[in-house]
N, C-alpha and C positions, 0 to 999 in steps of 0.2 A: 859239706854239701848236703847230709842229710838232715842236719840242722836247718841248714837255711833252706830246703826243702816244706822241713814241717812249718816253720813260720811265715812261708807262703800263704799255704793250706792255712793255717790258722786265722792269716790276716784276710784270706778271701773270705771263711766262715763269718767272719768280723761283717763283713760287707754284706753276704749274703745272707745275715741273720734277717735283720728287718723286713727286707721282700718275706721272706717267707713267715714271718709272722703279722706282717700287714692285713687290715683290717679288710674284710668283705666288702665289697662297695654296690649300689644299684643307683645307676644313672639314669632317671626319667626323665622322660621330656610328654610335658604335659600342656593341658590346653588351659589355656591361663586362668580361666572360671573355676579350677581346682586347687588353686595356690591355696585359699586356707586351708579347705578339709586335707588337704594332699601334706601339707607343712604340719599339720597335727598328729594326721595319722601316720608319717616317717619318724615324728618325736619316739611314738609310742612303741613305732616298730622295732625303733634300734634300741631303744632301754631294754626292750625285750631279747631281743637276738642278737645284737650287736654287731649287726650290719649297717653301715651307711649307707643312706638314703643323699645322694645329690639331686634336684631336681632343678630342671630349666622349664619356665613358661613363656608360650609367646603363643600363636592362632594355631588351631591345628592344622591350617595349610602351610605355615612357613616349617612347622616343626617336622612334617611330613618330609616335604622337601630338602630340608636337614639332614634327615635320614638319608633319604636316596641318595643324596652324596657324599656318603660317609660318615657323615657325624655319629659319636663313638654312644650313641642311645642303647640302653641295656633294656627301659619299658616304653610304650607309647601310648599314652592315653587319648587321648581325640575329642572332641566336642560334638561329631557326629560321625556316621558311618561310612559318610562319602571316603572320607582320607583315611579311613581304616580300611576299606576297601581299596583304595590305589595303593597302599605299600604291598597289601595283600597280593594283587595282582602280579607284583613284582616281585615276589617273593621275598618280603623284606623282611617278615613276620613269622613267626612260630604258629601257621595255623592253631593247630593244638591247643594253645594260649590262648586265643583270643575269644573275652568274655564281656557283653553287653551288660556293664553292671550299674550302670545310674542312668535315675531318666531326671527332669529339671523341666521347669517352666519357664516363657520368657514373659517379659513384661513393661511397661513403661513408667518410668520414672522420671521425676521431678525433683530439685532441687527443695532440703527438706524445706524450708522456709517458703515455698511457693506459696502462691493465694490456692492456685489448684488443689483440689484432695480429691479428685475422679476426673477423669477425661473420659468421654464417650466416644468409642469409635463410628465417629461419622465426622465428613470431612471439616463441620462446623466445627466439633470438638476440637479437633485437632488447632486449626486455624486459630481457635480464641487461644490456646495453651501455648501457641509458639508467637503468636504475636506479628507485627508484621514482618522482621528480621530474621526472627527466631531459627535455629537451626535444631536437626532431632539428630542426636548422635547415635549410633550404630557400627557396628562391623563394617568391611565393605562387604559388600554385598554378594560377587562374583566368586569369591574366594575365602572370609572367614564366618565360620560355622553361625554366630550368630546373625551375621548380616543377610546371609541366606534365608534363614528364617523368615527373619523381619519381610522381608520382601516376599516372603511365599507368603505370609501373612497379609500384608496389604493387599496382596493381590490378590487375596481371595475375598478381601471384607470390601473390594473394591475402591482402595483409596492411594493405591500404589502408584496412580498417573500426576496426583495432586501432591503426595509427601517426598517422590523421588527429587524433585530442584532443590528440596531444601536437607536432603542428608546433611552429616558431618559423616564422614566415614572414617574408621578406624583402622590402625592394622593388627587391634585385638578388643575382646569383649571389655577388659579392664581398664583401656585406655577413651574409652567409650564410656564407662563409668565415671574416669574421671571428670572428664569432661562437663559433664552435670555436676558433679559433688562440687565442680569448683564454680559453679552459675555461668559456665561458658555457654552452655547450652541448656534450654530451657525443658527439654524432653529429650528421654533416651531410650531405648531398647537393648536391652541386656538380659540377663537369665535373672529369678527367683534371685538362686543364692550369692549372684555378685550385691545384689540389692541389700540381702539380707548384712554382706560385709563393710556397706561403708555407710555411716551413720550420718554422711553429709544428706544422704538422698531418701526419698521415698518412693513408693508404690504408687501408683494413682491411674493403673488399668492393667489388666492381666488378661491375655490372649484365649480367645474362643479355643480350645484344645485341637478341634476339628477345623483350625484355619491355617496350619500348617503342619508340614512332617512332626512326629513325635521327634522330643529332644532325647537321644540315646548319646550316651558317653562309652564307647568299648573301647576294651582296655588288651593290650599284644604283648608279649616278650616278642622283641626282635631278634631277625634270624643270626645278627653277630653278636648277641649278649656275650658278657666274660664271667662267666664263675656261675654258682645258682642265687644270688644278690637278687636279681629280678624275679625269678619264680618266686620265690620265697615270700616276698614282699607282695605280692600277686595275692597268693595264698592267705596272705596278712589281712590284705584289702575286700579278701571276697568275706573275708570271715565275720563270725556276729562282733568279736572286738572291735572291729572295725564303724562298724555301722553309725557309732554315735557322734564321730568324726563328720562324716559326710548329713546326716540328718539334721545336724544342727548348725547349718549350714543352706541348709532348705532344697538338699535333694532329696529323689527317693531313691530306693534301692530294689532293681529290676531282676537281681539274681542271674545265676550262672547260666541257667536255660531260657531265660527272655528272650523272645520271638519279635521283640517290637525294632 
C-alpha cells in the first residue's frame, strides 16, 4: 500500500510539474493602431524577461466591452480616454496602473499611387479627391476612437455636414486603412502611425492639432490580471527601452505624468 501510495504522489508530481514551471503570460488587448509598436516591443520584452506577451487588437470600444464581460485581459491599452475611463468607472482597472503614455496624429490618406499629393481642407478639396462616387474611409464614428476624431475634426473645420453621406465606416482604424491600401476607397482617416505601416498608402493632409481632442493612448492593468505578466511589461513599455518601438512607428511619447 505504501508503495502504491508513493507512486501516486509521484505520478501526480509528474502532472503537476509543468503548471508549475509554466511560463509567465501577459494578455493584452490593445487598440489596433498598436499592433506593430506593441508586436515589437513584446518581441523585445520576452527575450528579456521571459514572459509571454499574447496580444488581441480590435477598436478600443469593442475591446473595452470584452472586458466588462469577462474577457480574461491582463492590460488594456485604448486609443482614447473615453474607454479608459468607462472601465474605470467600473472598476475594471487598476487605478494605480493607468498611465497616458502615447499621443499620435490623425491624418488623410491616399492610395500611394493617387494623382493627389495634398488635399486641402475645404469642401472643394475634398470633393475633387473623392470624386463623384468616392467614399472616405474611417472608424465609425459613434464608437471607435478614430472615427470620433475624424468627426470632431470636420466639425470643427466645418465640413462635417458635406463628408458625413459619403463615410465608409469601420469597425477599426486598421480596417479603415485597409480599405485605401486596397484603392477601395480613395481617402481615409486614420492615425500618423497606421500610415506610417502600410506602404500601400500615403499622407496627403494632416489635421489642424487644434481641430479635435488630443490623440492620448492610456494604458491600465486590469482589476483581474493573473500573476505580475502585465505590470512588468507596463514597466517595460514606460521605459526608455522601449521608446524606439513606438517612435518609429510615428508616435510620441507623453510620459507617466501627462496631463493631456
Amino acid at each position: 500500500m505504501r508503495h502504491a501510495f508513493r507512486a501516486l504522489v509521484l505520478a501526480g508530481l509528474v502532472v503537476l510539474a509543468p503548471a508549475a514551471g509554466a511560463a509567465e503570460t501577459a494578455t493584452v488587448f490593445a487598440a489596433a493602431s498598436l499592433k506593430n509598436a506593441l508586436d515589437n516591443a513584446g518581441k523585445a520584452f520576452t527575450a528579456r524577461s521571459g514572459v509571454e506577451v499574447k496580444a488581441s487588437y480590435a477598436a478600443s470600444s469593442a475591446l473595452a466591452r470584452q472586458i466588462e464581460s469577462g474577457a480574461p485581459a491582463d492590460l488594456f491599452a485604448s486609443a482614447d480616454l473615453e474607454w479608459m475611463d468607462y472601465l474605470g468607472k467600473k472598476t475594471l482597472i487598476r487605478a494605480e496602473s493607468r498611465v497616458n503614455l502615447l499621443g499620435n496624429r490623425i491624418v488623410v490618406i491616399a492610395p500611394k499611387g493617387a494623382a493627389a499629393a495634398d488635399v486641402p481642407f475645404t469642401a472643394e478639396g475634398f470633393a475633387a479627391a473623392l470624386g463623384p462616387d468616392g467614399r472616405l474611409a474611417t472608424g465609425e464614428v459613434n464608437s471607435v476612437p478614430i472615427g470620433k476624431y475624424a468627426k470632431a475634426a470636420f466639425e470643427t473645420l466645418g465640413l462635417w455636414g458635406g463628408l458625413q453621406p459619403r463615410l465608409a465606416q469601420a469597425d477599426n482604424v486598421r480596417a479603415a486603412l485597409l480599405l485605401v491600401s486596397r484603392g477601395e476607397a480613395p481617402l481615409g482617416v486614420v492615425y500618423e502611425s497606421d500610415a506610417k505601416s502600410d506602404p500601400g498608402v500615403k499622407v496627403v493632409g494632416v489635421f489642424p492639432a487644434d481641430s479635435h481632442p488630443p490623440v492620448v493612448y492610456p494604458f491600465a492593468v486590469t482589476a483581474e490580471a493573473r500573476g505580475e505578466g502585465a505590470a512588468k511589461f507596463l514597466d517595460f513599455l514606460k521605459s526608455a527601452e522601449a521608446r524606439p518601438f513606438f517612435e518609429a512607428q510615428g508616435f510620441t511619447i507623453l510620459g507617466p505624468n501627462s496631463a493631456r
